[in-house]
C-alpha positions in Angstrom: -35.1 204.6 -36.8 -37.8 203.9 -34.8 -39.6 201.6 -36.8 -36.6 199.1 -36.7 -38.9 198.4 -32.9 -40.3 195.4 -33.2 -43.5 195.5 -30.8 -44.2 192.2 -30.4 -48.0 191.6 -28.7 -50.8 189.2 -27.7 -52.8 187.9 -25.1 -51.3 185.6 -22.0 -51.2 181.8 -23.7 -50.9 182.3 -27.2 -47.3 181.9 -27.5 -46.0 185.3 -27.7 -42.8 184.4 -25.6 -42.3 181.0 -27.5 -42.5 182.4 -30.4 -39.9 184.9 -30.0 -37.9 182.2 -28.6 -38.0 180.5 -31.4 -36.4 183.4 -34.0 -34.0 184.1 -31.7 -33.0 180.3 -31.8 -33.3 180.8 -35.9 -31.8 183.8 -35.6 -28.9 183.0 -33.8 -26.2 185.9 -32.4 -27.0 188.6 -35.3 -25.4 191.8 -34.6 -28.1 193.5 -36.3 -30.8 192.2 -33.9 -31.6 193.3 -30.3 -33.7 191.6 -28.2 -34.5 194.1 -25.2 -34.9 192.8 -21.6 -37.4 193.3 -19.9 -37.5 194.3 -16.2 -40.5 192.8 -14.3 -41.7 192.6 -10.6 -41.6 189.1 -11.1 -38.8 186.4 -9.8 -36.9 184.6 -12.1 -38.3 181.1 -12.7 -36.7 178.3 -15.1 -38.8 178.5 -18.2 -40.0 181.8 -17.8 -38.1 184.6 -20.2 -34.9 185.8 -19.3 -35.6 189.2 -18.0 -34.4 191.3 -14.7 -36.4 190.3 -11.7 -37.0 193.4 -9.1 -39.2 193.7 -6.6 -41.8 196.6 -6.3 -40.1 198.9 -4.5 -37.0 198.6 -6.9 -39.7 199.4 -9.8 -40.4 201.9 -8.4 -36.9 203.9 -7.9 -36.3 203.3 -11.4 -39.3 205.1 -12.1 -38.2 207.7 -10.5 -34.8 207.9 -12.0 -36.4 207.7 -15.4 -34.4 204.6 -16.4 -36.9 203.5 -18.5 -38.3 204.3 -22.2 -41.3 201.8 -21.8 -43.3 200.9 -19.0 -46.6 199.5 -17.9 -48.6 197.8 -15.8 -50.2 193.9 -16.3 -51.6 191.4 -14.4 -50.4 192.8 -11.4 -46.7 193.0 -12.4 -44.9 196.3 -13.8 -43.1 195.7 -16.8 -40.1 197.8 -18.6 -37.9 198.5 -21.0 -34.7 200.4 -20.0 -33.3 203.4 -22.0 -29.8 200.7 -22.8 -32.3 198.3 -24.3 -34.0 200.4 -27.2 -30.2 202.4 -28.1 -29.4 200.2 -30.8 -32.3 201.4 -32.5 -29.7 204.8 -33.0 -27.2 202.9 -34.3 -29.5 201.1 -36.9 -29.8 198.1 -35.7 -33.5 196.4 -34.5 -34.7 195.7 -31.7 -37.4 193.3 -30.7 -39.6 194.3 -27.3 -42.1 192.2 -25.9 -44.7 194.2 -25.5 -48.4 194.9 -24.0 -51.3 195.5 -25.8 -52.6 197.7 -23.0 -49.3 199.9 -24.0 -49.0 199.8 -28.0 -51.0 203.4 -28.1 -47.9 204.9 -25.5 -45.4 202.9 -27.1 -46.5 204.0 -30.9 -46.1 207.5 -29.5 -43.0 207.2 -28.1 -41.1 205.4 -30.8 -43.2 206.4 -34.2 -43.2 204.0 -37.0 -42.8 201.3 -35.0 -43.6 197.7 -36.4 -46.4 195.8 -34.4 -46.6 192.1 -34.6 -49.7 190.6 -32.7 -49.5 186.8 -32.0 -52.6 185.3 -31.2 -54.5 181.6 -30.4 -58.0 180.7 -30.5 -59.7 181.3 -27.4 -60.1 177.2 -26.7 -56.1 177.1 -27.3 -55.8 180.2 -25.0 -57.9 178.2 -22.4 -55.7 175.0 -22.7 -52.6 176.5 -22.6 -53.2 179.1 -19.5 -55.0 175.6 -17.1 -51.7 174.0 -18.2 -49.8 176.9 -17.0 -51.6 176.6 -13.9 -50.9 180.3 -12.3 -54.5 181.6 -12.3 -57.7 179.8 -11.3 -60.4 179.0 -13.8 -62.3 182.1 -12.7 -59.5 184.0 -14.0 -58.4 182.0 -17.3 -62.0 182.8 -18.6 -61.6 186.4 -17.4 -58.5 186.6 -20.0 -60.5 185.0 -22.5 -63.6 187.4 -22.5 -61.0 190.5 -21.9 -59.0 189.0 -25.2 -62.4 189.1 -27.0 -62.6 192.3 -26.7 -58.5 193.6 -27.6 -57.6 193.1 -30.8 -54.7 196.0 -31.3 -54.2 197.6 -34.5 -50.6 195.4 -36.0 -48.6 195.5 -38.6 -48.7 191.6 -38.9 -50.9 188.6 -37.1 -50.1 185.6 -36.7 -52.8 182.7 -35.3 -50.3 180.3 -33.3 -52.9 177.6 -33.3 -50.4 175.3 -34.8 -47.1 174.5 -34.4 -44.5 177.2 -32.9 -42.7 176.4 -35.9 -45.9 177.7 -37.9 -45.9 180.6 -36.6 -42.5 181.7 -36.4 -41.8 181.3 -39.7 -44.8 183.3 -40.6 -43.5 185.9 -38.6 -39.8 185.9 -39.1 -40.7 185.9 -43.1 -42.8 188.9 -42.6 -40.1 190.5 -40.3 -37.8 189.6 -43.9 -40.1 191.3 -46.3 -39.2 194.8 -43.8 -36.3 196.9 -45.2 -33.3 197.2 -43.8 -34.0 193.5 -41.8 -31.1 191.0 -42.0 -31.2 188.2 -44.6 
């Protein structure tokens, strides 16, 4: 049942978490859907995704008790998926996970078949969105940019979220429809 994973990827600015905010918007309270938590080294912050804020040292125990199935390392954060976010998948239902491209190669062999969706933006899109963000000096932003360059994962689907989020997620849900086994 692992490809019912949805491995949702791209680089910092193009969208990747508005986009999925927008299926599950679309999407609505599906039984048949999962959308796994993340647990990040990051406080919570209104606007940011919903995910389980620890610090490093709390990462880090979890680690160690082997709580989760996915984990990695961005940007200075650690990022992971717990165990109790990717069982659905035995009870054949999907679950979405927003990934890291850094990760897909781990991930893909730790949950074979699993269906990769890279979201993307134009690197003069990625530069306007991450100033606007305002987290990371200039230096940085173009850092991202040149690193983005030169990562462009292997997916099942792409999507350019140039446009509007709308755009996009409907190219992506749609292709997410044309999957068997997805709900109408």
């Amino acid at each position: 049942m692992s490809r019912r994973l949805v491995y949702v990827v791209g680089p910092s600015g193009a969208g990747k978490d508005s986009v999925l905010g927008w299926m599950r918007q679309r999407l609505g309270a599906e039984p048949a859907i999962h959308w796994a938590r993340r647990t990040i080294t990051r406080p919570e912050n209104p606007g940011d995704e919903l995910h389980e804020a620890v610090n490093e040292g709390q990462f880090l125990t979890l680690r160690k008790q082997a709580a989760f199935a996915l984990e990695w390392q961005a940007n200075g954060l650690h990022y992971g998926i717990r165990h109790s976010e990717t069982a659905p998948l035995e009870h054949g239902n999907w679950v979405i996970v927003n990934g890291s491209r850094g990760h897909l190669d781990v991930a893909r062999s730790c949950f074979a078949g699993l269906t990769v969706v890279h979201v993307s933006a134009s690197p003069d899109t990625l530069r306007q969105r991450l100033i606007a963000r305002g987290r990371e000096s200039l230096v940085s932003v173009e850092e991202r940019i040149a690193r983005n360059a030169r990562l462009s994962p292997s997916a099942d689907f792409h999507v350019l979220n140039d446009g509007t989020l709308e755009n996009a997620g409907r190219q992506v849900l749609n292709h997410l429809q044309t999957l068997h086994g997805w709900p109408a």
